[in-house]
Residue, then its C-alpha position, 0 to 999 in steps of 0.5 A: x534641463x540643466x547639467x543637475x537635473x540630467x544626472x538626477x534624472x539619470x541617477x534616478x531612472x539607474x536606481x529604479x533600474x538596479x531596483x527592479x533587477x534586483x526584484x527580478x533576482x529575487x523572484x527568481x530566486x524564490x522560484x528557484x528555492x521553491x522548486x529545489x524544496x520540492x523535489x527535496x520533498x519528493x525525494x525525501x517523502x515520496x521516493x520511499x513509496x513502492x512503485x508497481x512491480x509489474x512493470x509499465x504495462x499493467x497495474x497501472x493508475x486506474x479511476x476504478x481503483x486497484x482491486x486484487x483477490x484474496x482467500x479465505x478458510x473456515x469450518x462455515x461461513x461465518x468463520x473465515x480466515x484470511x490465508x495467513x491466519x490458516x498458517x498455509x506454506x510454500x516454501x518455494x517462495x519462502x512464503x512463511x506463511x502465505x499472506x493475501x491477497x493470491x491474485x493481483x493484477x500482477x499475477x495476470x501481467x506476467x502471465x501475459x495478460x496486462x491487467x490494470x486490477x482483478x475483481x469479482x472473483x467466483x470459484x468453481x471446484x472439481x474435486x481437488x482443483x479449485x477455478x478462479x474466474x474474474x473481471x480483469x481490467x485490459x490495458x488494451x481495451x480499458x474494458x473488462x474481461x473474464x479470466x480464468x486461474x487454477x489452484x491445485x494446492x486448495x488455493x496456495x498458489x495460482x496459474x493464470x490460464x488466460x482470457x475465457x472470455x472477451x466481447x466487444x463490451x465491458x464483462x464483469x462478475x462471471x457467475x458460473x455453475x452446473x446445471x445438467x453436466x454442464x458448465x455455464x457462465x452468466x456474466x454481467x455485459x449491461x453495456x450490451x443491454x442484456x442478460x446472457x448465459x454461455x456455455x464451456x465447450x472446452x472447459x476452463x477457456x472456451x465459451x459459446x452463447x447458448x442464449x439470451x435470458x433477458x433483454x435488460x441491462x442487468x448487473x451483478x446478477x446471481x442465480x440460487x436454487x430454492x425449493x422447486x424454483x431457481x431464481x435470480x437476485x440482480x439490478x436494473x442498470x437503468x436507473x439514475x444516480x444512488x439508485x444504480x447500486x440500490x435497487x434489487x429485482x427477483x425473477x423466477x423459473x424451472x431452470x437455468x435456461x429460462x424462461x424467466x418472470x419477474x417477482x410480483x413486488x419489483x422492485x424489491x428495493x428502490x432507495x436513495x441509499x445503497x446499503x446491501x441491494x446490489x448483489x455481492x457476490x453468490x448466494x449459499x444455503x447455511x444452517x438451513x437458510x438461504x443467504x444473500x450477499x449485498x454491497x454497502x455502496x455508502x460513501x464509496x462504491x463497494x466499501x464493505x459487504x452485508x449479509x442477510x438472510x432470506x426469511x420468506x422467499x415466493x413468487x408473491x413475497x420477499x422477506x431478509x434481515x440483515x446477520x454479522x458476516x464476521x471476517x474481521x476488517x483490516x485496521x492498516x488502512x491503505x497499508x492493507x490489500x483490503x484496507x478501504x474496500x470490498x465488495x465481492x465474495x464466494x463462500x462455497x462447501x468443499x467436499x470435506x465439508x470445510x469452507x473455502x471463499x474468496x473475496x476481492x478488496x481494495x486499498x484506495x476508494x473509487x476515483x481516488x487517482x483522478x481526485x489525486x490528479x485534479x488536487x495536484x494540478x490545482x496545488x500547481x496552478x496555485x502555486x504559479x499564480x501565487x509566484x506571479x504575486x511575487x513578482x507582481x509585488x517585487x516588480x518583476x511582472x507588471x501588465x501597464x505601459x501598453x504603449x511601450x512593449x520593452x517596459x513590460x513583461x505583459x505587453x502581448x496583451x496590447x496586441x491589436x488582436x485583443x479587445x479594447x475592453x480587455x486592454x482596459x481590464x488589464x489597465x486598470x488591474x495595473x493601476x490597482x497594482x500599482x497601489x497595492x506596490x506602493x503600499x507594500x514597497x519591496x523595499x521596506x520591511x513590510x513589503x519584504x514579509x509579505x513577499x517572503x510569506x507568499x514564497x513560503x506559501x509557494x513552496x507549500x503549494x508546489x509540495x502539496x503538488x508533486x505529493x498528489x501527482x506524483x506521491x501513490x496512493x499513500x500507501x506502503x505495499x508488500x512485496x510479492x516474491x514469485x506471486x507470494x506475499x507473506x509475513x513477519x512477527x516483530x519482535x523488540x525489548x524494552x522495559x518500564x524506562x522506555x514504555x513512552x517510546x514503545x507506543x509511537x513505536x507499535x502505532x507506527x510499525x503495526x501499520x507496515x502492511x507484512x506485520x502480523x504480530x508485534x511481541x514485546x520481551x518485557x525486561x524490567x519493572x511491571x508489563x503493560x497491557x496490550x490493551x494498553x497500545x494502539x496497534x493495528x496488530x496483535x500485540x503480545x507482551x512476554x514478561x521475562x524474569x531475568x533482565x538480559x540481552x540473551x533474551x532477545x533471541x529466546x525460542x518462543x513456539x508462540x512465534x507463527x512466522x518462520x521471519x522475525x524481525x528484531x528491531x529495537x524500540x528506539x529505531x525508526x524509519x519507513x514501512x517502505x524500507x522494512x518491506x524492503x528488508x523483508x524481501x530481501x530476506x525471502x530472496x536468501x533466508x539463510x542470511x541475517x538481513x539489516x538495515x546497519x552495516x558493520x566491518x569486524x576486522x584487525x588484528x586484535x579485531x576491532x568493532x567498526x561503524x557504518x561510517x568506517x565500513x563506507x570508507x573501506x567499501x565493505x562490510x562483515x556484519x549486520x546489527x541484529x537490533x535492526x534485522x531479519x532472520x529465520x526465527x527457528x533456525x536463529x533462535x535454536x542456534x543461539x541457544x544450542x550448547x555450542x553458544x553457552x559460552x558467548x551467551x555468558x560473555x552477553x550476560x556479563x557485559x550486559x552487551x554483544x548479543x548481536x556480534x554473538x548471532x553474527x559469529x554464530x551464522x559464520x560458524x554455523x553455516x556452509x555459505x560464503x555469505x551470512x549476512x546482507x545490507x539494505x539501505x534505508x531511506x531514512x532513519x532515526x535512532x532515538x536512542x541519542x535523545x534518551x538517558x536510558x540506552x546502553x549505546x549513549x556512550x558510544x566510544x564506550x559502547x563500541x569498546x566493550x564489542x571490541x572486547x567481546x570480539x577478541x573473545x567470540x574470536x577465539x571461541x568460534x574462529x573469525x568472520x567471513x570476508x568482506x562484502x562490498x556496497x551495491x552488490x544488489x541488481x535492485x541497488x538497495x545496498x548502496 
């Protein structure tokens, strides 16, 4: 080889050498740009999700889903309201009103018993006590078990008693009852293959077997009395597949103890479709008729309840047709406690001859966490393979030359432990990459495209995979304040200019799971409709006759939350960050709690921003076009005698309604502190697209709030002190 021909081979070998590194470097790179896009994702969309406030051990992921307990009220039946449509109080917990669901398997984990989900909930009353018994779900044994709350207050508020009964196998759907004076409990135990019946020796908590009424592995079953006979509605869990929750069976006798006989036509219901055959909770006599509740395992385990009434019931013959239960169906979705699920309910008389039922419900449908883990490690293992055809095409990975193990990032597979055939697989997978390389050159335009759009699906693959492993359940929850949830009335001013951005708003909001009612002060030009807006809660439009800013914070009797929100129409951010405003203002709601700070200070005072108050670490003020107040005690106090005044200087400037309120909480409260601040994770203000917003011009909007402020100053004294960042122990505020 001659002195040319050896630089050449050289200069050769040195550019395919700085060509791979450099393939090598992107490859890397990519992988790198993926991983940061990713966890800017999780931050972004996922951080925002509430997480469990039990704590690590209990209300944790579960196939079987996340069930929880709810209340209801009525004057029959067919008539029920949730809790919060009863306008039912405990001002303990600044639940205004109390809101479902009442028991969680929270409620169970800080009482000491580490539950993953509560369900299947039966009520018994003793005068004015009500008892709760249900299934919870053990965290130390993964089985079910029956536990046991008390009401004293017709179902307001729950203590948890504890555990009435643990056995060796799963427990669920504790049916209990009296029958001579004495409490019974004939729960279902079907992995133990049988039927049994224990009685309370010491009532709520302390069981015995009293006896064995039949030998089957029986589930869900109910027991009603009815003419002369008591029977029992239940299901053989010996069936295979549908027919599990699809079948229905019917035993009769003189008493609870037994013996019992079968019904000449069992099964009653044998089908390949589960639409009410298995028991859904207790049987109640109404109008005359006997009623039996079933399960619509359609789609999903317990999806929704049916009810029927039984038209002939003998020892020969059995008759029921379908009748509308009427508990309206939440339409938040996994917003909702009961969002896509429930399958259980106990409707019971009480002795002042109103109704009171219970009614367990779900947000996710069953297996949702294992679909959600299968779905995240898939996206992952996609996104590994597609990063290795990244660098399989840039040249960073290639499985060839098994003969020279430094060449290749593969060259394990030439191990002598390995198969001659799979060497030969491997081999010839390289030289069918070796073409595909050569087609699409790194190096030219096309080879770069098709490297950069697999990059691009790699990011899409790795988000799709942190989203499913790592995002919940999709849904945005309340938060329970001492084992209360509740909930808020939003309320927002618009007119005909802003009708477009009014609708994305209420189908976002009207999703937020405390949002009761959403009401619109029409300012200007003709009112919509409510019909007019997809919206998951009622909407109300109130059709001022004035167009001014006072109107924001008019008394409206209407108005059935002590909380109201004021957000305006042209703010966006997360329902995650508004349940957290929420919270934050049961904790103190003497305060206005908001998601803008703002410092009023100076000498004359100025109007100062966010970004200021940052600067100085403190704030004075929160914007009332984004807060959280006490609607009768806000209200009533801007439009007292003593605000006459500023409302005059609002009218005028056709401005400052929200730095009036905060002077008016200064002035008229004896705390130290008046307002709060929560950070949002994000938000959007819309204004800043739109011609029609007061606050377009911003310099300008800020000086006509200056000038409001030397007024509201010398009209009702000066603000509180500064408030600094991160008081919060929840760090919310930073």
């Amino acid at each position: 080889m001659t002195t040319v021909s050896r630089f050449r081979w050289r200069g050769n070998q040195m550019l395919r050498s700085f060509s791979h590194s450099s393939a090598v470097l992107f490859f890397l790179g990519s992988a790198i740009v993926a991983s940061f896009v990713g966890i800017v994702f999780f931050w972004l969309a996922i951080s925002s999700f509430q997480r469990p406030e039990a704590g690590a051990i209990g209300c944790q992921l579960d196939g079987e889903g996340s069930w929880s307990v709810g209340i209801y009220y009525g004057k029959n039946p067919f008539s029920l309201v949730p809790i919060e449509l009863a306008d039912k109080q405990n001002g303990n917990s600044s639940a205004w009103p109390v809101a479902n669901p009442v028991l969680t398997c929270a409620s169970a984990t800080d009482a000491g018993f580490p539950s993953n989900f509560v369900a299947d909930p039966f009520l018994f009353i003793e005068g004015d006590t009500l008892y709760l018994f249900f299934e919870t779900k053990s965290i130390a044994t993964m089985q079910g078990d029956i536990g046991v709350a008390r009401s004293t207050n017709q179902g307001v508020s729950w203590e948890v008693l504890g555990i009435a009964l643990d056995e060796e196998w799963h427990l669920s759907y504790p049916f209990v009852f009296k029958y001579n004076d004495q409490v019974y409990m004939m729960p279902e135990g079907s992995k133990n293959g049988d039927l049994r019946l224990y009685r309370a020796t010491k009532f709520p908590l302390q069981w015995t077997l009293e006896k064995v009424l039949i030998k089957r592995p029986l589930v869900d079953t109910s027991m009603v009395k009815y003419d002369t006979h008591y029977w029992l509605f239940t299901s053989d869990f010996k069936r295979f597949g549908v027919e599990k929750n699809a079948e229905l069976e019917i035993w009769y006798s003189e008493s609870p103890l037994g013996p019992w006989k079968q019904h000449r036509r069992n099964p009653i219901y044998k089908s390949g479709k589960s639409l009410g055959a298995r028991n859904g909770g207790r049987p109640f006599m109404y109008s005359g008729h006997l009623h039996r509740l079933g399960q619509d395992c359609s789609g999903t385990y317990g999806r929704d309840l049916r009810v029927y009434r039984v038209e002939k019931l003998t020892k020969d013959d059995y008759e029921e047709v379908p009748v509308t239960l009427n508990v309206e169906k939440p339409m938040k979705g996994r917003n909702s406690w009961n969002g896509i699920r429930r399958h259980h309910l106990d409707a019971q008389e009480l002795p002042s001859g109103g109704w009171i039922a219970v009614m367990d419900g779900d947000r996710v449908p069953s297996g949702d966490s294992t679909r959600r883990s299968l779905l995240g490690y898939l996206f992952m293992v996609l996104f590994f393979l597609v990063l290795a055809a990244v660098g399989f095409l840039a040249g960073a990975v290639s499985c060839g030359n098994f003969g020279r193990r430094n060449d290749c990032l593969c060259s394990f597979w030439s191990r002598p432990q390995f198969t001659m055939k799979l060497r030969r697989t491997f081999a010839g997978v390289n030289r069918y990459g070796a073409a595909v390389r050569w087609r699409l050159n790194p190096a030219t335009c096309s080879g770069k495209l098709v490297i950069i759009f697999l990059a691009i699906v790699a990011i899409g693959l790795i988000c799709a995979a942190e989203h499913f492993l790592f995002g919940g359940n999709g849904a945005e929850e309340g938060y329970a304040l001492r084992r209360h949830y509740s909930q808020f009335t939003m309320v927002t001013m618009t007119y005909e200019a802003r009708l477009w951005n009014l609708k994305f708003f209420i189908k976002h909001y009207s999703r937020c799971a405390s949002v009761r009612e959403i009401v619109v002060i029409w300012n200007k030009g003709r009112p919509p409709s409510p019909d007019d807006f997809d919206s998951a809660v009622p909407v109300r439009v109130r059709a001022e006759e004035h167009n001014s800013l006072n109107n924001r914070f008019r008394v409206d009797p209407a108005i059935k939350t002590r909380a109201v929100l004021e957000l305006d129409d042209d703010i966006m951010m997360t329902c995650g960050d508004i349940e957290r405003g929420f919270k934050a203002w049961r904790q103190h709601p003497e305060r206005l709690v908001g998601f803008y700070p703002r410092l009023l200070e100076g000498k004359p005072p100025k109007y100062r921003d966010e970004r200021y108050a940052r600067r100085r670490n403190g704030y004075n003020a929160i914007l009332t076009g984004a807060a959280f107040m006490d609607s009768e005690a806000a209200f009533r106090r801007y439009w007292s005698e003593a605000a006459a005044e500023g409302r005059k200087i609002v009218e005028e400037s056709f401005n400052c309604e929200d730095v009036l309120m905060n002077f008016l909480y200064a002035n008229a409260s004896g705390s130290a502190r008046t307002v709060e601040y929560i950070h949002p994770a994000w938000a959007i203000d819309t204004s800043k697209f739109s011609a029609s917003a007061i606050s377009r011009n911003t310099q300008a909007h800020y000086d006509i709030r200056t000038s409001c402020l030397s007024k509201f100053s010398a009209i009702y004294g000066s603000l509180p002190p500064l408030l600094e960042f991160g008081l919060r122990e929840d760090r919310w505020d930073t």
